[in-house]
N, CA, C and O atoms as a Maestro MAE file, in Angstrom:
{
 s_m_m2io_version
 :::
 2.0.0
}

f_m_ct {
 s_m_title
 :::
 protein
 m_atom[332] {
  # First column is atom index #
  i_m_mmod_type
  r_m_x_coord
  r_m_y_coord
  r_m_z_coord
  i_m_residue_number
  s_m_chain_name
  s_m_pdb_residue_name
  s_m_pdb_atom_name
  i_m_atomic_number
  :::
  1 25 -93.487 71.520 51.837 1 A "UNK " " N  " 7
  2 3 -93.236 72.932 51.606 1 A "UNK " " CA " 6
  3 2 -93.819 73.800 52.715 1 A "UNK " " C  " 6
  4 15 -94.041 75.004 52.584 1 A "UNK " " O  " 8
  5 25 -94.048 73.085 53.825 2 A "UNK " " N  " 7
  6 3 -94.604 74.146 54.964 2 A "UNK " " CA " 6
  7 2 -93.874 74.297 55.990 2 A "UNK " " C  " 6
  8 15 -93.865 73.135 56.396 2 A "UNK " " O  " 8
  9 25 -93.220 74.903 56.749 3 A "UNK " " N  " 7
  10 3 -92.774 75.707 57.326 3 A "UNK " " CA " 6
  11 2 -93.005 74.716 58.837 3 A "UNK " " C  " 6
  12 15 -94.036 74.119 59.144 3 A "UNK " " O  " 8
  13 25 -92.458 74.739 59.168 4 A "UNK " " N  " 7
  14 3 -92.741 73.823 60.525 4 A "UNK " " CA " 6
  15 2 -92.975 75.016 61.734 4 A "UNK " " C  " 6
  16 15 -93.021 74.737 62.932 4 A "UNK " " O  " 8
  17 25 -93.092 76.188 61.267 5 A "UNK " " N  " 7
  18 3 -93.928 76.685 62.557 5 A "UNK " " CA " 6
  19 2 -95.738 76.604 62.527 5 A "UNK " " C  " 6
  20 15 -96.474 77.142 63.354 5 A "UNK " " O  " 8
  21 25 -96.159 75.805 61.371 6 A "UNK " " N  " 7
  22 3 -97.514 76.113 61.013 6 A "UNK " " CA " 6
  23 2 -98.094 74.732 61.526 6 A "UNK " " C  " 6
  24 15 -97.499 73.747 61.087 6 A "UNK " " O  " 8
  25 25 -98.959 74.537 62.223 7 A "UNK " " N  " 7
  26 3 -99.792 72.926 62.785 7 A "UNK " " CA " 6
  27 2 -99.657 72.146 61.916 7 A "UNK " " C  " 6
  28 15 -99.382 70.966 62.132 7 A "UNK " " O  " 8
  29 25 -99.859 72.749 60.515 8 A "UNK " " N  " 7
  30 3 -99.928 71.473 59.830 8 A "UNK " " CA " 6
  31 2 -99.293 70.535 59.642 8 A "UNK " " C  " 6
  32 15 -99.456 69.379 59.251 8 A "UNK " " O  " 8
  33 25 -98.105 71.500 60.144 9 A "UNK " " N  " 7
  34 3 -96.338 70.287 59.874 9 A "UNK " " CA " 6
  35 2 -96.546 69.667 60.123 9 A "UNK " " C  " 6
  36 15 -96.561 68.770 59.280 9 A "UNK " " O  " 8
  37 25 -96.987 69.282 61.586 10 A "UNK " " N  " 7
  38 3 -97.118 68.207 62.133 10 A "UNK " " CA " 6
  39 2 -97.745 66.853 61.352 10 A "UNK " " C  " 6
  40 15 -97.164 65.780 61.182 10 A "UNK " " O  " 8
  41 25 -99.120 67.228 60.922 11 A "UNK " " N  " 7
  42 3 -99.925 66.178 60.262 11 A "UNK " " CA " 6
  43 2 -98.999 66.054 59.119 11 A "UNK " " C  " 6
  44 15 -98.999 64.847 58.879 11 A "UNK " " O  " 8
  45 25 -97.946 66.835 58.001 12 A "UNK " " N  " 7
  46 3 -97.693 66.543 56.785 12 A "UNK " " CA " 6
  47 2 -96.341 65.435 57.439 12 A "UNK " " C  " 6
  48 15 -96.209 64.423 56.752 12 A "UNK " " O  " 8
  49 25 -95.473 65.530 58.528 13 A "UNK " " N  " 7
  50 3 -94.163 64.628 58.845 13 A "UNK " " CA " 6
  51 2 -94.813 63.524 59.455 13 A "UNK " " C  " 6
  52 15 -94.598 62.387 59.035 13 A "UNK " " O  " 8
  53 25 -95.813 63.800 60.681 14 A "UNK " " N  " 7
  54 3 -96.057 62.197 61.398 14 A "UNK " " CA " 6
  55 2 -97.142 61.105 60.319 14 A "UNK " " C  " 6
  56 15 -96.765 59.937 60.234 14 A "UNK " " O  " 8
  57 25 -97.909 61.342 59.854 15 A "UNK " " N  " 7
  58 3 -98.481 60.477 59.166 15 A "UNK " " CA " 6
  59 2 -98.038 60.106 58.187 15 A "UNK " " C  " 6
  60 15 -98.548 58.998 58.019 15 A "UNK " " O  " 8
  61 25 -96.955 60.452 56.850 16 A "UNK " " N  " 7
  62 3 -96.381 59.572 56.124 16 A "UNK " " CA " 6
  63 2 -95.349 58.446 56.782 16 A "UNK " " C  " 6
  64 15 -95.005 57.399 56.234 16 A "UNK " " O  " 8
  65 25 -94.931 58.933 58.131 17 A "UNK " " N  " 7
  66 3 -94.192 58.357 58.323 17 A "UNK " " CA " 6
  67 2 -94.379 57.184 59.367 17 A "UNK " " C  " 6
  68 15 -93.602 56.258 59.599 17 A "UNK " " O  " 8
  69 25 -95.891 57.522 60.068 18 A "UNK " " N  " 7
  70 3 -96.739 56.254 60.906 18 A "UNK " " CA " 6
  71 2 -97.174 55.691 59.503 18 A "UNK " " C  " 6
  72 15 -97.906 54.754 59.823 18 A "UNK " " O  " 8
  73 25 -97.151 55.717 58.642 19 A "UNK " " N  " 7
  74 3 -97.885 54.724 57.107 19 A "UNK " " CA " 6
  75 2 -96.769 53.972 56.323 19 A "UNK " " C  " 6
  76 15 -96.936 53.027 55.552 19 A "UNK " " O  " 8
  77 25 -95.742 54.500 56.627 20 A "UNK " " N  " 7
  78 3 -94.172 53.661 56.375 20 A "UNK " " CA " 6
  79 2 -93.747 54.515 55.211 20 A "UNK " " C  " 6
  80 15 -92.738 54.127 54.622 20 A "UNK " " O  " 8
  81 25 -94.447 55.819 54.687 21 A "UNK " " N  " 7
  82 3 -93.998 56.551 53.641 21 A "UNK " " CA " 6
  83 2 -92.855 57.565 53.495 21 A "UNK " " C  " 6
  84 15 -92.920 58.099 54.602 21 A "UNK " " O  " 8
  85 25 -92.171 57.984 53.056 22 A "UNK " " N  " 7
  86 3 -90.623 58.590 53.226 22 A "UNK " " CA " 6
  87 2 -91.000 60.260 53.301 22 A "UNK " " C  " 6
  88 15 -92.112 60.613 52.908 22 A "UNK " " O  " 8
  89 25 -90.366 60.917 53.641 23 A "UNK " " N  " 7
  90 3 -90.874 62.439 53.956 23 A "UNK " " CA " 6
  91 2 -89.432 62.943 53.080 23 A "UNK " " C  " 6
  92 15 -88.367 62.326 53.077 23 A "UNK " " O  " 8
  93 25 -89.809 64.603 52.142 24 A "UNK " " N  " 7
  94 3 -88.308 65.178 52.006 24 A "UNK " " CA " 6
  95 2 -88.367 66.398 52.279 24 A "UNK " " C  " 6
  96 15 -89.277 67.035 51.749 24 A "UNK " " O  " 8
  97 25 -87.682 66.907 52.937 25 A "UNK " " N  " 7
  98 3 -87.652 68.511 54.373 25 A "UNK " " CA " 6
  99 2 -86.506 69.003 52.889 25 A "UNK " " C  " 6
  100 15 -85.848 68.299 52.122 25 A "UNK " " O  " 8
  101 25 -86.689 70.540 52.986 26 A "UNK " " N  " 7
  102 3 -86.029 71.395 52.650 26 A "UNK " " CA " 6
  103 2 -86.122 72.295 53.071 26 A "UNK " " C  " 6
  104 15 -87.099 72.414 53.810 26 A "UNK " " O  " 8
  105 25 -85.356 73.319 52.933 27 A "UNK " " N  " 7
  106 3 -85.063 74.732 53.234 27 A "UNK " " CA " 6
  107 2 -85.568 76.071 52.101 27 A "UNK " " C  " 6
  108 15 -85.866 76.076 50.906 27 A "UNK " " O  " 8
  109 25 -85.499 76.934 52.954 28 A "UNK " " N  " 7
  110 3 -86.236 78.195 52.661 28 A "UNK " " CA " 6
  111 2 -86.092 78.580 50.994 28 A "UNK " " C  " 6
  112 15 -87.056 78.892 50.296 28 A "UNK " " O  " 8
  113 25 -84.693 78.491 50.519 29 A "UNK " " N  " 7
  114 3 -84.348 78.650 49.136 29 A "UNK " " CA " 6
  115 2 -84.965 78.360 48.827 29 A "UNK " " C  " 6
  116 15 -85.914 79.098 48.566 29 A "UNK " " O  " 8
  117 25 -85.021 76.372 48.440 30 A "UNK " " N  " 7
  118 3 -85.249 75.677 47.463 30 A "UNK " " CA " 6
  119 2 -87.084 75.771 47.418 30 A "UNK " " C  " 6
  120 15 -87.775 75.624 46.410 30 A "UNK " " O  " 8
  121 25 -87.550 76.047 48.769 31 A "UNK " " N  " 7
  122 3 -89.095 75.887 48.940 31 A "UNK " " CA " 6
  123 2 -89.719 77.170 47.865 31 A "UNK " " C  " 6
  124 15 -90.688 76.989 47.128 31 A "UNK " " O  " 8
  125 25 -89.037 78.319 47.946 32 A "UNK " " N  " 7
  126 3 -89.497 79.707 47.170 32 A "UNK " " CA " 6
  127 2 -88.876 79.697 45.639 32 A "UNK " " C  " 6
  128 15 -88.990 80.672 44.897 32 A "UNK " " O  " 8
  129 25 -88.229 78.520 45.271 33 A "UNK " " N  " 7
  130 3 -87.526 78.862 43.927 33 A "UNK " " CA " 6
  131 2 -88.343 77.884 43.050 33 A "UNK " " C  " 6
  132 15 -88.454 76.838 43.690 33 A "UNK " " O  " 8
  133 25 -88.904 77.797 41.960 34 A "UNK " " N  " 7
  134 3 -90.284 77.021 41.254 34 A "UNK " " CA " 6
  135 2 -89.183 76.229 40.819 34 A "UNK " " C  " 6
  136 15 -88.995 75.147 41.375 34 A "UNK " " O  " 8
  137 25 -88.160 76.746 39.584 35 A "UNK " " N  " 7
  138 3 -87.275 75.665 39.403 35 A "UNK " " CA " 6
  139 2 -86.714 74.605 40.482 35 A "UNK " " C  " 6
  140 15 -86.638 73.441 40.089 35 A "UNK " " O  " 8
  141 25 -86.342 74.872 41.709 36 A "UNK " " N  " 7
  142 3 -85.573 74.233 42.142 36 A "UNK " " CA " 6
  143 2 -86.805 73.046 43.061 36 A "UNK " " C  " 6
  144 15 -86.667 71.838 43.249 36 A "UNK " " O  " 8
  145 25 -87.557 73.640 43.335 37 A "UNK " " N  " 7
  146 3 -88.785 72.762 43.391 37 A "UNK " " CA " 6
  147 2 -89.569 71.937 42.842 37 A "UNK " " C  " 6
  148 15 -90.465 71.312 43.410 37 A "UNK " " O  " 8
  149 25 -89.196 71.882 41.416 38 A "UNK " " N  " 7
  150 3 -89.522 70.808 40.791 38 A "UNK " " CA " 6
  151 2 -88.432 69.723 40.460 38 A "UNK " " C  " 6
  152 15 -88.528 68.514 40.251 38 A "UNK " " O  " 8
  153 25 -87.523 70.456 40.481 39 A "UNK " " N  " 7
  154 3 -86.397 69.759 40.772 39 A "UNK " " CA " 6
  155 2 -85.816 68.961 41.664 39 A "UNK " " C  " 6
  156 15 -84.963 68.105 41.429 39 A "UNK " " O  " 8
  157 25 -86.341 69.284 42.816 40 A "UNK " " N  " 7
  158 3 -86.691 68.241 44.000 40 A "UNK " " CA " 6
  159 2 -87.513 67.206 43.921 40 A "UNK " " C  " 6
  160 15 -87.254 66.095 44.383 40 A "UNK " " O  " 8
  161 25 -88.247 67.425 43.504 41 A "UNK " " N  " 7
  162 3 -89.617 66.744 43.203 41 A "UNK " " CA " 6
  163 2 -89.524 65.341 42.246 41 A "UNK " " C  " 6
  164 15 -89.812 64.168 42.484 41 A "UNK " " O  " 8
  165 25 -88.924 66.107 40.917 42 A "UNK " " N  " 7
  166 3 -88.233 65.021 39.989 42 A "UNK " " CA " 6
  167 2 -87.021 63.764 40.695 42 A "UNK " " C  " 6
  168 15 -87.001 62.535 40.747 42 A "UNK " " O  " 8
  169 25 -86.048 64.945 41.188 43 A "UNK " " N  " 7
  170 3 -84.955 63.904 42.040 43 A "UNK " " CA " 6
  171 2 -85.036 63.290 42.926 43 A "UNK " " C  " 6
  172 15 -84.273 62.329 43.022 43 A "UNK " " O  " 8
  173 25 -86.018 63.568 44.001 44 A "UNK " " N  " 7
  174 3 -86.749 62.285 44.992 44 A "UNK " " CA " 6
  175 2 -88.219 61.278 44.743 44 A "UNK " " C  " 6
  176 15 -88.601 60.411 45.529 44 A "UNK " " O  " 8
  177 25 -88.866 61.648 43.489 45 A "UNK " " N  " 7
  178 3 -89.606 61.053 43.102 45 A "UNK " " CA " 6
  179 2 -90.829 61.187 43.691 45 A "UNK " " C  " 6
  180 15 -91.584 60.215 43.662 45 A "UNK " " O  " 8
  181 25 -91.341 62.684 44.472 46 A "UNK " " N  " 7
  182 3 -92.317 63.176 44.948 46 A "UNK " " CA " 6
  183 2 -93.550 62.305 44.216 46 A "UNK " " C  " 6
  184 15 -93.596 62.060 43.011 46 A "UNK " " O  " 8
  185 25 -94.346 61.975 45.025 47 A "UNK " " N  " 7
  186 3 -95.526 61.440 44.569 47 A "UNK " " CA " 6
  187 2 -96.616 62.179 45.085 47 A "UNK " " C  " 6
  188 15 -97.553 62.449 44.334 47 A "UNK " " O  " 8
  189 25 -96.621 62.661 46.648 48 A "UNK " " N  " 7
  190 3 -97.645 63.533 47.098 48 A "UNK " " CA " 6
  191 2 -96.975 64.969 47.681 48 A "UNK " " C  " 6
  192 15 -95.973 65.102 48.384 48 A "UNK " " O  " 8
  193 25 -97.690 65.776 47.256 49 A "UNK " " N  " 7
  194 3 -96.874 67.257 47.780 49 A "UNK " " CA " 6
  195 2 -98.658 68.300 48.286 49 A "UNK " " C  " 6
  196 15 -99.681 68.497 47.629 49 A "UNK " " O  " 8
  197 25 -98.284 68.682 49.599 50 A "UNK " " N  " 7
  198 3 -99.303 69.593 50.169 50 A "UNK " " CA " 6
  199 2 -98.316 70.818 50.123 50 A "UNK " " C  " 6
  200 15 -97.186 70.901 50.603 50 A "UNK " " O  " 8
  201 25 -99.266 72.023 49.207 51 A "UNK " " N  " 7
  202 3 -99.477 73.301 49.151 51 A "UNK " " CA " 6
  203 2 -99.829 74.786 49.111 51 A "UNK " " C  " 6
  204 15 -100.956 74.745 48.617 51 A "UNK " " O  " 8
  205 25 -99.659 75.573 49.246 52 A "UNK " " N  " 7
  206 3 -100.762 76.346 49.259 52 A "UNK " " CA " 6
  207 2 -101.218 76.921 48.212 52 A "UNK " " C  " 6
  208 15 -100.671 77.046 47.117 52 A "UNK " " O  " 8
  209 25 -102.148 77.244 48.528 53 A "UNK " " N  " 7
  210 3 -102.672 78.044 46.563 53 A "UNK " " CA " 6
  211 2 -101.659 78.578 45.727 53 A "UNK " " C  " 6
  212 15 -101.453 78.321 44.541 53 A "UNK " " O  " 8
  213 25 -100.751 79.731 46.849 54 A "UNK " " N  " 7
  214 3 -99.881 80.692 45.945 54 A "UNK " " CA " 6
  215 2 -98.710 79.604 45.458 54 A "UNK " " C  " 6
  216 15 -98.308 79.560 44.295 54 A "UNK " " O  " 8
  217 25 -98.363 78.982 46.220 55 A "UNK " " N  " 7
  218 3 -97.209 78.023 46.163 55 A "UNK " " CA " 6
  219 2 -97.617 77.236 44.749 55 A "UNK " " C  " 6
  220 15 -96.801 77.421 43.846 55 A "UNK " " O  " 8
  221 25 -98.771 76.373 44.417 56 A "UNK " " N  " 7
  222 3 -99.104 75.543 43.442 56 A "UNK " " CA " 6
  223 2 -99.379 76.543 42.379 56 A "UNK " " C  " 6
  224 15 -99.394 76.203 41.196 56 A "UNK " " O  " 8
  225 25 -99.649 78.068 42.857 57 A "UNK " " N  " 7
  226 3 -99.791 78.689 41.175 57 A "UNK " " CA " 6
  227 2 -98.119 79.001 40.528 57 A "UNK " " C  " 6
  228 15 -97.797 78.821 39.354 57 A "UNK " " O  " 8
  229 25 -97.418 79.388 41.375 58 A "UNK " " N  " 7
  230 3 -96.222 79.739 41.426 58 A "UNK " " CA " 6
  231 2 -95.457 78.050 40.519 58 A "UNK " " C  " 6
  232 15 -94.710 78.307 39.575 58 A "UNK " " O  " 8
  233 25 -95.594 77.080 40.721 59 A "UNK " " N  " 7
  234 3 -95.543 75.646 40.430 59 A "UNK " " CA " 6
  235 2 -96.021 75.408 39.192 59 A "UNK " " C  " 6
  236 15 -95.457 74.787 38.292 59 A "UNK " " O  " 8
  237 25 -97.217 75.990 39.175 60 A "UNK " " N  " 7
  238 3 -97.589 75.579 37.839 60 A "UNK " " CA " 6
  239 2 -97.847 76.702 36.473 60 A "UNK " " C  " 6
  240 15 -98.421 76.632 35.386 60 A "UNK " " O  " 8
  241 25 -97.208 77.558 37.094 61 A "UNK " " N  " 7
  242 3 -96.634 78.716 36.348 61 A "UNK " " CA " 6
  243 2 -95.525 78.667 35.305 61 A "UNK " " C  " 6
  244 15 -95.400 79.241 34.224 61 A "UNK " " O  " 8
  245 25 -94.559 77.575 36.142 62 A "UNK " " N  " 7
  246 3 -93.234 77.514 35.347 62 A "UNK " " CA " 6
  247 2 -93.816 76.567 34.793 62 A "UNK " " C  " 6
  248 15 -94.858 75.937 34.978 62 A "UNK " " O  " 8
  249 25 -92.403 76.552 33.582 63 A "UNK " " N  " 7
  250 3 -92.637 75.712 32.253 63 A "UNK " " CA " 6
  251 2 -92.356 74.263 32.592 63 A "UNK " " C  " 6
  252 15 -92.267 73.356 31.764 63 A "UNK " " O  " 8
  253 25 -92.263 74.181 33.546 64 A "UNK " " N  " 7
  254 3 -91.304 72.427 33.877 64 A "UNK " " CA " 6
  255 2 -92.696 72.211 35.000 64 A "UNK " " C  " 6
  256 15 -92.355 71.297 35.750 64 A "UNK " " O  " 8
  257 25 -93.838 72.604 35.315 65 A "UNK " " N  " 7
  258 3 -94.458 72.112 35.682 65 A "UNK " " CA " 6
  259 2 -95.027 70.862 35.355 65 A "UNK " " C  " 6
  260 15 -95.759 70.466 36.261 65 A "UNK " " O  " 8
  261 25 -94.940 69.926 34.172 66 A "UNK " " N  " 7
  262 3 -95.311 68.855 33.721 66 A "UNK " " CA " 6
  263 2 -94.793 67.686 34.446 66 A "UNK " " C  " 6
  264 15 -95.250 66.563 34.237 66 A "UNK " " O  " 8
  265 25 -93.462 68.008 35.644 67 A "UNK " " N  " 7
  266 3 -92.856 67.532 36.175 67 A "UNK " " CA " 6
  267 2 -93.652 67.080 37.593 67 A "UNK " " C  " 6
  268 15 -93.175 66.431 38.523 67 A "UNK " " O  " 8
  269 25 -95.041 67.639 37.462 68 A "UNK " " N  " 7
  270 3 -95.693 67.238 38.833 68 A "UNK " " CA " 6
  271 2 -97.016 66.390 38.059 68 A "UNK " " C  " 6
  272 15 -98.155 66.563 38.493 68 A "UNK " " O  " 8
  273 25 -96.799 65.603 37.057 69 A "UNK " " N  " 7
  274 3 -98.256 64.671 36.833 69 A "UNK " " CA " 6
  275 2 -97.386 63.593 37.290 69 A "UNK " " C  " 6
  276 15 -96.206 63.251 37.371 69 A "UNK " " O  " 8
  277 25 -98.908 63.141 37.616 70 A "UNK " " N  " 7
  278 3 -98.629 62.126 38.534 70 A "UNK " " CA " 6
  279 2 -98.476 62.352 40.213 70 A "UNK " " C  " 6
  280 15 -98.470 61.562 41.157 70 A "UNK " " O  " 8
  281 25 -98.397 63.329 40.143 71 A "UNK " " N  " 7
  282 3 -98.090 63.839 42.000 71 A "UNK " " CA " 6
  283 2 -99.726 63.841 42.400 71 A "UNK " " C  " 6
  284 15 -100.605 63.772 41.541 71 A "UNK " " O  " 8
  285 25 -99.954 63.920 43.643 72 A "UNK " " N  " 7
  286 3 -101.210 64.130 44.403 72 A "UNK " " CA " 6
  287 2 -100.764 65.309 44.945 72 A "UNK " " C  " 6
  288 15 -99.866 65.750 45.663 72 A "UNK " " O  " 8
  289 25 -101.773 65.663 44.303 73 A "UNK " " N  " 7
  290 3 -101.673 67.683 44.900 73 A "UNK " " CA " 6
  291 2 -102.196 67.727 46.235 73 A "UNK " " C  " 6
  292 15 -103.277 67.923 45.679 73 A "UNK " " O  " 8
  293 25 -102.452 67.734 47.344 74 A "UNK " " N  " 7
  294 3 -102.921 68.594 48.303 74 A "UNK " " CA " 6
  295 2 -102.977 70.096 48.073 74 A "UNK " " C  " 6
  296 15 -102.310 70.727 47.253 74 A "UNK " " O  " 8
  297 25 -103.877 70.566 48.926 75 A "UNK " " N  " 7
  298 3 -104.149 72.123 48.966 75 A "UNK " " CA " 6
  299 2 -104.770 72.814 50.382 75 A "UNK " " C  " 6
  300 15 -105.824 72.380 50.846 75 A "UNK " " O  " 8
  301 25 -104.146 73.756 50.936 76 A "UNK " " N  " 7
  302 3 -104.661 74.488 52.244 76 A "UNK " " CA " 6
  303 2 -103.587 75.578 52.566 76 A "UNK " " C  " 6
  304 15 -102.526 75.916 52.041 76 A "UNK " " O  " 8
  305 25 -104.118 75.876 53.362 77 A "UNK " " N  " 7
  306 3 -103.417 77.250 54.088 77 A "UNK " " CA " 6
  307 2 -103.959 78.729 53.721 77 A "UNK " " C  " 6
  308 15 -103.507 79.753 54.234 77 A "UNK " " O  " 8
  309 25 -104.768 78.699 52.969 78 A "UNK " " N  " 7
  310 3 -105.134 79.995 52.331 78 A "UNK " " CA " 6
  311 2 -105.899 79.499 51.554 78 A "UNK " " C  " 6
  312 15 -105.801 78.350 51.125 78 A "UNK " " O  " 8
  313 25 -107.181 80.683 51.131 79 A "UNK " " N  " 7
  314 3 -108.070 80.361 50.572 79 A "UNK " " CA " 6
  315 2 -107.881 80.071 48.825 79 A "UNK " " C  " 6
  316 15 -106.882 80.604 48.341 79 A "UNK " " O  " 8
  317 25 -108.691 79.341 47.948 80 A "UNK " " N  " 7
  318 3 -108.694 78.542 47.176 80 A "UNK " " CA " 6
  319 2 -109.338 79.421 45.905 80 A "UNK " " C  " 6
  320 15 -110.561 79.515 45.803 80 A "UNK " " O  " 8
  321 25 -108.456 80.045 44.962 81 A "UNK " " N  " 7
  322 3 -109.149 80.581 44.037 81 A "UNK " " CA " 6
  323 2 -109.534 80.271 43.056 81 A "UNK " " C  " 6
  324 15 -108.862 79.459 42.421 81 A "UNK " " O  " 8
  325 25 -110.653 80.722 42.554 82 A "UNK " " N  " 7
  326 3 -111.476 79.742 41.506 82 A "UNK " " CA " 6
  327 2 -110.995 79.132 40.593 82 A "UNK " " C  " 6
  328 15 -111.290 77.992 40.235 82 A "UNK " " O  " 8
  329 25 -109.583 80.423 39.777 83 A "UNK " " N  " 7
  330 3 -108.857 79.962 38.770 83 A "UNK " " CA " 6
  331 2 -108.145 78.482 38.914 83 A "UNK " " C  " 6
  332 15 -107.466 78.032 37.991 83 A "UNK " " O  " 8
  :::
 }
 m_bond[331] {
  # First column is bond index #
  i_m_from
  i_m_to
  i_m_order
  :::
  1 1 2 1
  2 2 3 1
  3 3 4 2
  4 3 5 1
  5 5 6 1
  6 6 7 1
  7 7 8 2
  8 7 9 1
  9 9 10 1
  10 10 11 1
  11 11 12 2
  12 11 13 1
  13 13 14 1
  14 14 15 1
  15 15 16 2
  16 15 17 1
  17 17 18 1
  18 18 19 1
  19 19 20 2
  20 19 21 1
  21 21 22 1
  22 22 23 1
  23 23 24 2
  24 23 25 1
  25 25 26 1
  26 26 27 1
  27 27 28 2
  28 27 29 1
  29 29 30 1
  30 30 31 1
  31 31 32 2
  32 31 33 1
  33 33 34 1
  34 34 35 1
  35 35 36 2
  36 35 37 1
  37 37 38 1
  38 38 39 1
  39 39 40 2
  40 39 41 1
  41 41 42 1
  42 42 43 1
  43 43 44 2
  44 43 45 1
  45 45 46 1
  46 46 47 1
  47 47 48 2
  48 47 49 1
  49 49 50 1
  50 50 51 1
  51 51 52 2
  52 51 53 1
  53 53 54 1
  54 54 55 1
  55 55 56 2
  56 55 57 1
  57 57 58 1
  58 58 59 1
  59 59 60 2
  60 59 61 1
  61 61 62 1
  62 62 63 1
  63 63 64 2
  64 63 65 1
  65 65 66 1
  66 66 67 1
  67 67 68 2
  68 67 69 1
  69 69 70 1
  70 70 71 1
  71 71 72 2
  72 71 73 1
  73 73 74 1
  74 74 75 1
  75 75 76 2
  76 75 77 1
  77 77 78 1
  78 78 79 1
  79 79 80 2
  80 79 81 1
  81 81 82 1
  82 82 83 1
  83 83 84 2
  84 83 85 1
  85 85 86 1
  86 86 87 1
  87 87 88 2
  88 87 89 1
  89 89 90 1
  90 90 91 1
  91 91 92 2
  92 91 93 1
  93 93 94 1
  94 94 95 1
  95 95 96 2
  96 95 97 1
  97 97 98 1
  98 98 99 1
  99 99 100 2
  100 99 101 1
  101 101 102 1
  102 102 103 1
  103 103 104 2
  104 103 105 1
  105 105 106 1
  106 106 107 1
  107 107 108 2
  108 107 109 1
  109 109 110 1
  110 110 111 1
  111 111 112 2
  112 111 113 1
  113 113 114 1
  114 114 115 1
  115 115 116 2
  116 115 117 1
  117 117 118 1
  118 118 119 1
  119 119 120 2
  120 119 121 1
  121 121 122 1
  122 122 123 1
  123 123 124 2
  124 123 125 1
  125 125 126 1
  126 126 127 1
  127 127 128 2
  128 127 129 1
  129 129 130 1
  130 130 131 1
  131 131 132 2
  132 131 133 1
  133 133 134 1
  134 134 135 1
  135 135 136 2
  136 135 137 1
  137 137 138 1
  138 138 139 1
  139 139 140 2
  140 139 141 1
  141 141 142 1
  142 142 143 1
  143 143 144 2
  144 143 145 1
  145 145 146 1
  146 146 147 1
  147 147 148 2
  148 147 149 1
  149 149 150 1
  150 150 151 1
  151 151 152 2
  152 151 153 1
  153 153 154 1
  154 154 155 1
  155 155 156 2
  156 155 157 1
  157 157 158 1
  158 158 159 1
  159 159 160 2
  160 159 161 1
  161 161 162 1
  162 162 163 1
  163 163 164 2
  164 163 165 1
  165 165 166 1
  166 166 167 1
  167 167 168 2
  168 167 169 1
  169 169 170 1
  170 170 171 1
  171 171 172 2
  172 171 173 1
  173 173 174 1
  174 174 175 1
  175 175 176 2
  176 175 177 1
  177 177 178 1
  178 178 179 1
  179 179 180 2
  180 179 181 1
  181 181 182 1
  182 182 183 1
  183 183 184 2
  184 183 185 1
  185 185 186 1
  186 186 187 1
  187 187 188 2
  188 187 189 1
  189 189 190 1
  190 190 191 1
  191 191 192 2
  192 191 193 1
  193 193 194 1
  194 194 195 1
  195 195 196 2
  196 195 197 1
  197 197 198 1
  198 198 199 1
  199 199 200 2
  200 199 201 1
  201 201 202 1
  202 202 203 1
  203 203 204 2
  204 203 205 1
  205 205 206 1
  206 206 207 1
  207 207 208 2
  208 207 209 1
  209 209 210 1
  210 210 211 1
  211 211 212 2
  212 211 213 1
  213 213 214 1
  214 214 215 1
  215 215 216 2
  216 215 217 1
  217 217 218 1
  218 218 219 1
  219 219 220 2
  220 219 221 1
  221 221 222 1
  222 222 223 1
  223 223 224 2
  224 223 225 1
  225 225 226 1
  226 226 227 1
  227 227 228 2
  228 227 229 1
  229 229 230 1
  230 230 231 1
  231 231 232 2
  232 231 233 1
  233 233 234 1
  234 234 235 1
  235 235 236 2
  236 235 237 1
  237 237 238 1
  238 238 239 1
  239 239 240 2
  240 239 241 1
  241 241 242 1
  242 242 243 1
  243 243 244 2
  244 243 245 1
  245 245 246 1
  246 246 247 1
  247 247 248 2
  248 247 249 1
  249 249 250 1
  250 250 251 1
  251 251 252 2
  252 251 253 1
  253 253 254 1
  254 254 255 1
  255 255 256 2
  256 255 257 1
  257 257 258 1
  258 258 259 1
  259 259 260 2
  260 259 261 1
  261 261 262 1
  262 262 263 1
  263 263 264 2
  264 263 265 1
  265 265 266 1
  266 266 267 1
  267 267 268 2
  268 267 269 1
  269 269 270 1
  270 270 271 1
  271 271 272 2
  272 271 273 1
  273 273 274 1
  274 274 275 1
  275 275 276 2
  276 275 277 1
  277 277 278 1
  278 278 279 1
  279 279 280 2
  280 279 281 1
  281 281 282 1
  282 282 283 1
  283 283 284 2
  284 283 285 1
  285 285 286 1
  286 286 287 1
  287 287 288 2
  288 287 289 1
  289 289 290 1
  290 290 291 1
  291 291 292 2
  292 291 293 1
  293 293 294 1
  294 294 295 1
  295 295 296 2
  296 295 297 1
  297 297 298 1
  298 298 299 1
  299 299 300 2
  300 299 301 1
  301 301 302 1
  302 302 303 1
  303 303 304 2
  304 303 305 1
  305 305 306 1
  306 306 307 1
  307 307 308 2
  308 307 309 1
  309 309 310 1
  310 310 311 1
  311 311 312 2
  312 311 313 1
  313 313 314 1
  314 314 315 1
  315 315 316 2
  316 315 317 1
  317 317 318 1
  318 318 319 1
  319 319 320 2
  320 319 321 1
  321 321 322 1
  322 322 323 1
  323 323 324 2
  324 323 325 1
  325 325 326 1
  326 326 327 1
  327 327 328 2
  328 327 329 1
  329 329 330 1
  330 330 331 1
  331 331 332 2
  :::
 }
}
């Protein structure tokens, strides 16, 4: 869900994929829409997803968030609120 103008891209595409792990790229829509993001998630079988705070509250806001147990959350880009 990051934006490939941000450094991190880098570390989130080359290292799953120097570890033999599968990467899934989307676009601007589907990255800002909670439904359609879990919906991705479900249909490729996301296991690890890096996000940012607002992004994972936004995620776990909607009601179909139950759709990310089992995922490995990552977290960065912005600071980390207590809630």
């Amino acid at each position: 869900l990051t934006t490939f103008s941000f450094d991190i891209f880098g570390l989130e595409i080359y290292v799953p994929l120097m570890v033999g792990a599968c990467i899934v790229l989307t676009g601007q829509q589907i990255a800002q829409d909670p439904y359609a993001v879990l919906a991705l998630i479900a249909a490729e079988q996301v296991n690890v997803l890096q996000a940012t705070p607002s992004t994972w509250r936004m995620l776990l806001d909607n009601e179909h968030a139950q759709g990310l147990r089992g995922c490995k959350c990552l977290c960065g880009g912005e600071a980390l609120p207590r809630e």
